[in-house]
mmCIF file of the C-alpha atoms, coordinates in Angstrom:
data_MODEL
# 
_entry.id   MODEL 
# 
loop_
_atom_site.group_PDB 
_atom_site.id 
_atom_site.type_symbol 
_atom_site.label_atom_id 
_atom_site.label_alt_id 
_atom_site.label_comp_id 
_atom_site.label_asym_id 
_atom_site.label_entity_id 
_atom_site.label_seq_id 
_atom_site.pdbx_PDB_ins_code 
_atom_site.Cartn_x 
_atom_site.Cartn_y 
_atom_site.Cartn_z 
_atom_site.occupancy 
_atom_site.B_iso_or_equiv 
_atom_site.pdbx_formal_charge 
_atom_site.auth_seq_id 
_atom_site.auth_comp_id 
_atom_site.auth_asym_id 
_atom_site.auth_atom_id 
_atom_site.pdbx_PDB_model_num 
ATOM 1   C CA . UNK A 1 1   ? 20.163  12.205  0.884   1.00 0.00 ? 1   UNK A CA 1 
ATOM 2   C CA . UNK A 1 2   ? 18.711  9.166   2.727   1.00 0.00 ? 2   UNK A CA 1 
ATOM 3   C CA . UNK A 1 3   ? 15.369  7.481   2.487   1.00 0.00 ? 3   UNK A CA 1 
ATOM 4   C CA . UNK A 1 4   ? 14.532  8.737   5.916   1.00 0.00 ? 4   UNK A CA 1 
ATOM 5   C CA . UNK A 1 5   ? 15.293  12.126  5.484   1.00 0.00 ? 5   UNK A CA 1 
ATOM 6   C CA . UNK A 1 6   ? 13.435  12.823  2.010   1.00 0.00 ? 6   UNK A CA 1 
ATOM 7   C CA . UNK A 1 7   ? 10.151  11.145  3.561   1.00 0.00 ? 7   UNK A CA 1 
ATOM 8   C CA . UNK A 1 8   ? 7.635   12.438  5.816   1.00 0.00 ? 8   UNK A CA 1 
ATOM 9   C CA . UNK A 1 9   ? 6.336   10.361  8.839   1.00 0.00 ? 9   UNK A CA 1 
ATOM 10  C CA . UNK A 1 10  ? 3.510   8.227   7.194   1.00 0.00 ? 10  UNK A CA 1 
ATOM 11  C CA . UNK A 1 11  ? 0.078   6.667   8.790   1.00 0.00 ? 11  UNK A CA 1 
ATOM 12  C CA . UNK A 1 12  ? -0.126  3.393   8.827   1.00 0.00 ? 12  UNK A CA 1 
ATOM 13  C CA . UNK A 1 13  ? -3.282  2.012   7.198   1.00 0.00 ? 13  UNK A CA 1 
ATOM 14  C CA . UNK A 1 14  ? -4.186  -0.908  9.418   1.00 0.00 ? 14  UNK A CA 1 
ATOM 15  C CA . UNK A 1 15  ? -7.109  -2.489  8.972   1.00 0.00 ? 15  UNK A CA 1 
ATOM 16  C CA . UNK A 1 16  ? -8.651  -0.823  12.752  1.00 0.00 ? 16  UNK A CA 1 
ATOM 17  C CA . UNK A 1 17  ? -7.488  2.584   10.902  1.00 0.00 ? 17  UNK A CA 1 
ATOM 18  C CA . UNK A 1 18  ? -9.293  1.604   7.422   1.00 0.00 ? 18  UNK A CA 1 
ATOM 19  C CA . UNK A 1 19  ? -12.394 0.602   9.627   1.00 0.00 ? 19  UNK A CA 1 
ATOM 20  C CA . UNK A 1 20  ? -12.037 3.163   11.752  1.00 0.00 ? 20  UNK A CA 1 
ATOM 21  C CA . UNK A 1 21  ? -12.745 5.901   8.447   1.00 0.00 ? 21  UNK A CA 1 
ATOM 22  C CA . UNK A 1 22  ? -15.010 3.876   7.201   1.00 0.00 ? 22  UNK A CA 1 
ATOM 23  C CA . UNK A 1 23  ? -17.053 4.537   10.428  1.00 0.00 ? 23  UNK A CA 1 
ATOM 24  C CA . UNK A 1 24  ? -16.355 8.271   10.678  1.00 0.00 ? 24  UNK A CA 1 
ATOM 25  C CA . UNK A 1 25  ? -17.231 8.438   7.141   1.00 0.00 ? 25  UNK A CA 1 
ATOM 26  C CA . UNK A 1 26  ? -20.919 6.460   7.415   1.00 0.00 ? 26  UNK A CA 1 
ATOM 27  C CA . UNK A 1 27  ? -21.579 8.578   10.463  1.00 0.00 ? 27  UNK A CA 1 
ATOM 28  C CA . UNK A 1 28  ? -21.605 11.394  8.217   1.00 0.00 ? 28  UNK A CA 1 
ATOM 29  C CA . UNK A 1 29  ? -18.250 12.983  9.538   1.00 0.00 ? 29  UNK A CA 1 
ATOM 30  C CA . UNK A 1 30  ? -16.057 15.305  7.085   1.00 0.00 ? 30  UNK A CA 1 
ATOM 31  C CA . UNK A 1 31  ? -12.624 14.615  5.757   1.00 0.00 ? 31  UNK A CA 1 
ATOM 32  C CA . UNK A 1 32  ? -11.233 17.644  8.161   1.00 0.00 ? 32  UNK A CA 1 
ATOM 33  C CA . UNK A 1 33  ? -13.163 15.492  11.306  1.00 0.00 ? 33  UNK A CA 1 
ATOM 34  C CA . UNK A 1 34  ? -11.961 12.320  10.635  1.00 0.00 ? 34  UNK A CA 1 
ATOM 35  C CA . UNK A 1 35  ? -7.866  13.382  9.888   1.00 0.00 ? 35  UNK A CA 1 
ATOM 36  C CA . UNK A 1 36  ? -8.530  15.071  13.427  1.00 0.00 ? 36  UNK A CA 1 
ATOM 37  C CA . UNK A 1 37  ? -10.107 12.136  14.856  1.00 0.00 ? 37  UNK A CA 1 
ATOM 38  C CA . UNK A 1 38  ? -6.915  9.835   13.722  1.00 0.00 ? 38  UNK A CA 1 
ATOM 39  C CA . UNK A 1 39  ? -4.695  12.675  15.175  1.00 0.00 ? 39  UNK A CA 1 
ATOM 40  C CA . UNK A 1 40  ? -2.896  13.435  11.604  1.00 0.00 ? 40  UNK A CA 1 
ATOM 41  C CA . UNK A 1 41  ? -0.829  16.517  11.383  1.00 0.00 ? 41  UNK A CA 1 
ATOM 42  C CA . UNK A 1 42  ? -1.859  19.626  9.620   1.00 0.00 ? 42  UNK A CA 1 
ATOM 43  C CA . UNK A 1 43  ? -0.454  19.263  5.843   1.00 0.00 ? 43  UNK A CA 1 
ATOM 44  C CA . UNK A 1 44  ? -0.789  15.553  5.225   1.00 0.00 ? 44  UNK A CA 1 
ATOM 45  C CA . UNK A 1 45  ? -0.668  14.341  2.336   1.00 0.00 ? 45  UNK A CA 1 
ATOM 46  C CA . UNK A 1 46  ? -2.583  11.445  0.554   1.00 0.00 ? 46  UNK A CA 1 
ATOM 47  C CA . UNK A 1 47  ? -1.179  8.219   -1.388  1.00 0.00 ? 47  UNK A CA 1 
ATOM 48  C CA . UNK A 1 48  ? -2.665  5.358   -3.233  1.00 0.00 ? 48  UNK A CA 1 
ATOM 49  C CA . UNK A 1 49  ? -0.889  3.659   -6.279  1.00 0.00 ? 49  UNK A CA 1 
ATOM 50  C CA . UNK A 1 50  ? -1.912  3.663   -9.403  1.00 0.00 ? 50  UNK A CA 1 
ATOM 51  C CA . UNK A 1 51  ? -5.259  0.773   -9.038  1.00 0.00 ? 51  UNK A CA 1 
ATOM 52  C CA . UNK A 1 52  ? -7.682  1.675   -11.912 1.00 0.00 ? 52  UNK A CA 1 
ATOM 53  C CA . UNK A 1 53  ? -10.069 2.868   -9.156  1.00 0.00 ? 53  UNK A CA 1 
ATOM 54  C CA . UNK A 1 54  ? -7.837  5.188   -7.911  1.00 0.00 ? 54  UNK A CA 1 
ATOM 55  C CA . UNK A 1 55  ? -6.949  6.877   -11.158 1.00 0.00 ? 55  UNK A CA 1 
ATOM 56  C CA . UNK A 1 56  ? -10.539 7.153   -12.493 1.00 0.00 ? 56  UNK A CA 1 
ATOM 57  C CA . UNK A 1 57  ? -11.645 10.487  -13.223 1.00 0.00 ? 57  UNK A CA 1 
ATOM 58  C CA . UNK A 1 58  ? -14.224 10.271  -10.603 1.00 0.00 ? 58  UNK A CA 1 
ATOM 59  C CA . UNK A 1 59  ? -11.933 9.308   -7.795  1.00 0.00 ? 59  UNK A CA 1 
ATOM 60  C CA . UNK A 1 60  ? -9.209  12.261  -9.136  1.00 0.00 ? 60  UNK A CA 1 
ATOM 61  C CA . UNK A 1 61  ? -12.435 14.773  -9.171  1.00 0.00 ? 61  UNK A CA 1 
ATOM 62  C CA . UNK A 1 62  ? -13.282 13.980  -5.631  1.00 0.00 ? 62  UNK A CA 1 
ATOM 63  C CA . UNK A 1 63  ? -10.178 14.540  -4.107  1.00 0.00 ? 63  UNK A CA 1 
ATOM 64  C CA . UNK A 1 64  ? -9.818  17.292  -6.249  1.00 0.00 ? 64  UNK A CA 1 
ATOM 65  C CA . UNK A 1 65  ? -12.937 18.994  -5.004  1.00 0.00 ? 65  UNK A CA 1 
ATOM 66  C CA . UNK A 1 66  ? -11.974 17.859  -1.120  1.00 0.00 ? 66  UNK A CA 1 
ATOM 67  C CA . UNK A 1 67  ? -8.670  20.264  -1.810  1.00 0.00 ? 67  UNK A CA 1 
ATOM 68  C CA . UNK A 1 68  ? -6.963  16.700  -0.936  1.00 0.00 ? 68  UNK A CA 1 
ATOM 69  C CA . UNK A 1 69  ? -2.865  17.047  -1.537  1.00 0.00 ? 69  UNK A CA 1 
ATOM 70  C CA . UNK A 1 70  ? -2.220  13.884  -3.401  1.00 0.00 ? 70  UNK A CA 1 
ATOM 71  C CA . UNK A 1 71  ? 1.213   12.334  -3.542  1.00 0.00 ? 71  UNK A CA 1 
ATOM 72  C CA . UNK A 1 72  ? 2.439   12.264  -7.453  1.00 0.00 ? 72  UNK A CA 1 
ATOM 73  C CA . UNK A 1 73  ? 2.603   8.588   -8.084  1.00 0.00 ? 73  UNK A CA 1 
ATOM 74  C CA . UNK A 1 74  ? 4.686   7.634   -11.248 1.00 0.00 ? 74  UNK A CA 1 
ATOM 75  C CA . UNK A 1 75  ? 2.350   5.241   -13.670 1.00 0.00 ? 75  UNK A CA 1 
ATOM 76  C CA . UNK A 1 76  ? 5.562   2.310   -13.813 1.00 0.00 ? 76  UNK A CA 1 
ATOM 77  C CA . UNK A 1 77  ? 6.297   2.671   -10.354 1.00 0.00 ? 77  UNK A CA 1 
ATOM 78  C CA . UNK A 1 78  ? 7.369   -0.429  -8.343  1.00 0.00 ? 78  UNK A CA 1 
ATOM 79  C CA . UNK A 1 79  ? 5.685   -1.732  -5.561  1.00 0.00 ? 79  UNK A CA 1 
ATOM 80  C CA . UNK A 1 80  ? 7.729   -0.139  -2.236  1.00 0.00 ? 80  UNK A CA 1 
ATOM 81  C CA . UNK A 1 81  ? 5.447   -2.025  -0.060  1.00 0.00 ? 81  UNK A CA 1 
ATOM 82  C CA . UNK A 1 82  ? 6.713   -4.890  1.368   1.00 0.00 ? 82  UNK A CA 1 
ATOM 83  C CA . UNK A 1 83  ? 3.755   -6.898  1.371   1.00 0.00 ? 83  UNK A CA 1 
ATOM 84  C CA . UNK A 1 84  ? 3.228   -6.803  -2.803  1.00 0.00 ? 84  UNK A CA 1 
ATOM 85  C CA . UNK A 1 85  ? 6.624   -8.528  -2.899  1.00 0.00 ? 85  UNK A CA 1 
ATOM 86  C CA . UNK A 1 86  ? 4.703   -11.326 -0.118  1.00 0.00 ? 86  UNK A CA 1 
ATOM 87  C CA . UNK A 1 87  ? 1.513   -11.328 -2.110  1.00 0.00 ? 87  UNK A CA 1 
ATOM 88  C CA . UNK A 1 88  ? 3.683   -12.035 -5.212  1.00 0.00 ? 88  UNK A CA 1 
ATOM 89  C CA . UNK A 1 89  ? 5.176   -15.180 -3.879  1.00 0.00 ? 89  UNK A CA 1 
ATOM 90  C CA . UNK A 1 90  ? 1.806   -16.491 -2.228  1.00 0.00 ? 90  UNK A CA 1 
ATOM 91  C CA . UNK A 1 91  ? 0.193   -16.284 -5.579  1.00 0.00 ? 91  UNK A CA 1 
ATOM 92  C CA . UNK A 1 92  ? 3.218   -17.733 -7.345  1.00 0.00 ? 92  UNK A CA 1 
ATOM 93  C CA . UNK A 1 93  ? 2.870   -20.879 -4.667  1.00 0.00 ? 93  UNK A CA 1 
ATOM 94  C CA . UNK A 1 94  ? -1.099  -21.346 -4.729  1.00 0.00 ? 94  UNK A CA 1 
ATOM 95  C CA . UNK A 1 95  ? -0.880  -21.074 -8.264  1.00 0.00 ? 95  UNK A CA 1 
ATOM 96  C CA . UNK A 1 96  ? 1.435   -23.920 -8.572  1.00 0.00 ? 96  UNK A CA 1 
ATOM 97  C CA . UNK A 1 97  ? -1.245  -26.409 -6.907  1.00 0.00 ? 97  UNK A CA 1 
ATOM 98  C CA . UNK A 1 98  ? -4.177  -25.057 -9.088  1.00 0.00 ? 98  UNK A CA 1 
ATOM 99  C CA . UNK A 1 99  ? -6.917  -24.972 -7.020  1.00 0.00 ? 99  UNK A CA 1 
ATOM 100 C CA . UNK A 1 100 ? -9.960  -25.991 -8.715  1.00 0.00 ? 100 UNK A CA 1 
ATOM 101 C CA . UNK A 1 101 ? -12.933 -24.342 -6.269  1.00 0.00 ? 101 UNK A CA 1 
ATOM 102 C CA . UNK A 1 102 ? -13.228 -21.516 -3.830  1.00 0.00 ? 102 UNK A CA 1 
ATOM 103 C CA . UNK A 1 103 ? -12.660 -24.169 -0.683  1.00 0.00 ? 103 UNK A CA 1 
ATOM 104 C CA . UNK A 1 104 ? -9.684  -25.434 -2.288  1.00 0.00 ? 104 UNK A CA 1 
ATOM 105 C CA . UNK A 1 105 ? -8.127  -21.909 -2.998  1.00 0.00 ? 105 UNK A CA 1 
ATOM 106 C CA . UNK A 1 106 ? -8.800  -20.721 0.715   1.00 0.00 ? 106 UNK A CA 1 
ATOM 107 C CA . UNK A 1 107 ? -6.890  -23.977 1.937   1.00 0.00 ? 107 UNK A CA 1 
ATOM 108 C CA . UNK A 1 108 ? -4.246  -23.311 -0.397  1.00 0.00 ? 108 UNK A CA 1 
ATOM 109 C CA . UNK A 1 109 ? -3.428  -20.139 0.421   1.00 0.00 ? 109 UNK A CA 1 
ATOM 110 C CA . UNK A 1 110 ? -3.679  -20.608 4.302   1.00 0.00 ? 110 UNK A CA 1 
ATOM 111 C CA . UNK A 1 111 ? -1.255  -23.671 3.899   1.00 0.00 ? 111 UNK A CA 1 
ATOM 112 C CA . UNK A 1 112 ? 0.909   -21.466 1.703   1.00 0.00 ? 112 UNK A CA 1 
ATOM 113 C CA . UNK A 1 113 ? 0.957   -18.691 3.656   1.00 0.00 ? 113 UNK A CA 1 
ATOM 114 C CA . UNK A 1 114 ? 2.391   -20.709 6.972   1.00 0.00 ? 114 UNK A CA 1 
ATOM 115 C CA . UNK A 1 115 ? 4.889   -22.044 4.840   1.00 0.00 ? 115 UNK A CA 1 
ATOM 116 C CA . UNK A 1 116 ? 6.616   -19.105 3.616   1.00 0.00 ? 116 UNK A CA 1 
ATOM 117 C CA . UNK A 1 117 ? 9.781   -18.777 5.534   1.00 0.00 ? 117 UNK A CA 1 
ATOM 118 C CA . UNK A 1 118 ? 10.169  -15.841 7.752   1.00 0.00 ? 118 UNK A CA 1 
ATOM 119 C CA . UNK A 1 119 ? 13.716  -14.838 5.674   1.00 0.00 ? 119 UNK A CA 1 
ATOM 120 C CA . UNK A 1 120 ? 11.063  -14.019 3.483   1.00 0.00 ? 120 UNK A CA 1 
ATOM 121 C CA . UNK A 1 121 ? 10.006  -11.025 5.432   1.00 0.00 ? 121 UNK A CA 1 
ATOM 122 C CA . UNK A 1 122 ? 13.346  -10.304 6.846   1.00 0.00 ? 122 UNK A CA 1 
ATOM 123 C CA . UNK A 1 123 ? 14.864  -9.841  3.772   1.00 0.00 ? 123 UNK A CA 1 
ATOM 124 C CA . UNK A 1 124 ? 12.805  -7.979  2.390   1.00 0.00 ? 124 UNK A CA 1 
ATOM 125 C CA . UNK A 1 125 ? 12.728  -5.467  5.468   1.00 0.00 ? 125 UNK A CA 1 
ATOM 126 C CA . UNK A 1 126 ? 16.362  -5.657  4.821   1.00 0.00 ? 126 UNK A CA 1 
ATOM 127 C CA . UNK A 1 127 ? 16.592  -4.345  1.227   1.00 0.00 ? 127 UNK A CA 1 
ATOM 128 C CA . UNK A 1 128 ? 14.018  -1.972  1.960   1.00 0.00 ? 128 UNK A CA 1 
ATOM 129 C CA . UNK A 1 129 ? 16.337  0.770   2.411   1.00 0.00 ? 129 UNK A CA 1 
ATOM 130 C CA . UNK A 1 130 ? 18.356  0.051   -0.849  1.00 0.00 ? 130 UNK A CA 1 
ATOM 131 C CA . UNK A 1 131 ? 14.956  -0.521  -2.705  1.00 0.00 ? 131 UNK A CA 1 
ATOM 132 C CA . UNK A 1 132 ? 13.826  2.827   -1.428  1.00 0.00 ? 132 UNK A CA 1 
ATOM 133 C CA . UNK A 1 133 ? 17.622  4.371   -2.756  1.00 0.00 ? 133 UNK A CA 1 
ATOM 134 C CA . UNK A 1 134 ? 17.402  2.791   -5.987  1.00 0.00 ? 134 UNK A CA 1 
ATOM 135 C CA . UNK A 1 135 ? 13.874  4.257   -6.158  1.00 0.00 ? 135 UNK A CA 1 
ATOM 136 C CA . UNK A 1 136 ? 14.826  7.674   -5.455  1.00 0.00 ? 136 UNK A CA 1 
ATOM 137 C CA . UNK A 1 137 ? 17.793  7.712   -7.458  1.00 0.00 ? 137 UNK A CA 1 
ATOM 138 C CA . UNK A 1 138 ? 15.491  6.218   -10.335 1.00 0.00 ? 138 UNK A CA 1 
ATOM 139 C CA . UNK A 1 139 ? 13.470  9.383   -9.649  1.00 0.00 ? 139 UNK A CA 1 
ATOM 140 C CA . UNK A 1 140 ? 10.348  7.008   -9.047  1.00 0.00 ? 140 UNK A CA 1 
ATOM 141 C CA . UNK A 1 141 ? 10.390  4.865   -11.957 1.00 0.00 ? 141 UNK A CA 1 
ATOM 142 C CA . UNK A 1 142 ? 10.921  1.341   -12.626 1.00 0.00 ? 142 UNK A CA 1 
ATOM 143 C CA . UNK A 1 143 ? 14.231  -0.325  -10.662 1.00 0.00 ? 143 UNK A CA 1 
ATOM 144 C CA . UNK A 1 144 ? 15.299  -4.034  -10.686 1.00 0.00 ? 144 UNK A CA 1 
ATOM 145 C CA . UNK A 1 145 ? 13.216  -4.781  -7.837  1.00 0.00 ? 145 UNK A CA 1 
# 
């Protein structure tokens, strides 16, 4: 089987979508009102990764007691999303100029940032699908990417 036809449609969680919660959710609205207001399907399903604040016992008994479906998320997983691989090189180029203040790291990273080639981001669109194979086939553990 393919990528595509293992996976579910996702949501995009774009910063006007992240805001957008964040504002149902202050104005007192419930989980139910706010997957209606972002027009999700009945029988979604939620994902983080494995961030310490997502795993705390806290965060597990809240979902837990909002009867949220979580997606199973392997604790060695790689990171499918494009962007880590982005965020990786960024760091590994602002890190190389060693930025001694706050000012100095925002300028570095802005600089750094416009310089990273856009076969960057092409490739890895590119691999994604063999990423996402070599995940599956893995059955969600650790690959070579």
């Amino acid at each position: 089987q393919t990528p595509n036809s293992t996976m579910a449609k996702t949501k995009e969680l774009s910063k006007d979508t992240r805001n957008k919660i964040v504002d149902l959710h202050q104005a007192g609205k419930t989980e139910s009102a706010i997957a209606r207001a972002l027009k999700m399907k009945r029988g979604w399903v939620f994902q983080h990764d494995n961030d310490p604040k997502h795993t705390a016992r806290a965060t597990k008994e809240w979902l837990r007691k909002k009867h949220f479906k979580v997606l199973e998320w392997p604790s060695q997983s790689p990171d499918l999303n494009p962007i880590e691989n982005l965020w990786r090189e960024l760091k590994i180029c602002v890190a190389r100029r060693q930025p001694q203040n706050i000012t100095a790291l925002e300028e570095i990273c802005m600089e750094e940032w416009a310089k990273l080639p856009a076969t960057v981001c092409k490739n890895l669109v590119a691999t994604y699908r063999k990423r996402l194979t070599s995940v599956i086939a893995n059955k969600g553990y650790i690959t070579k990417y």
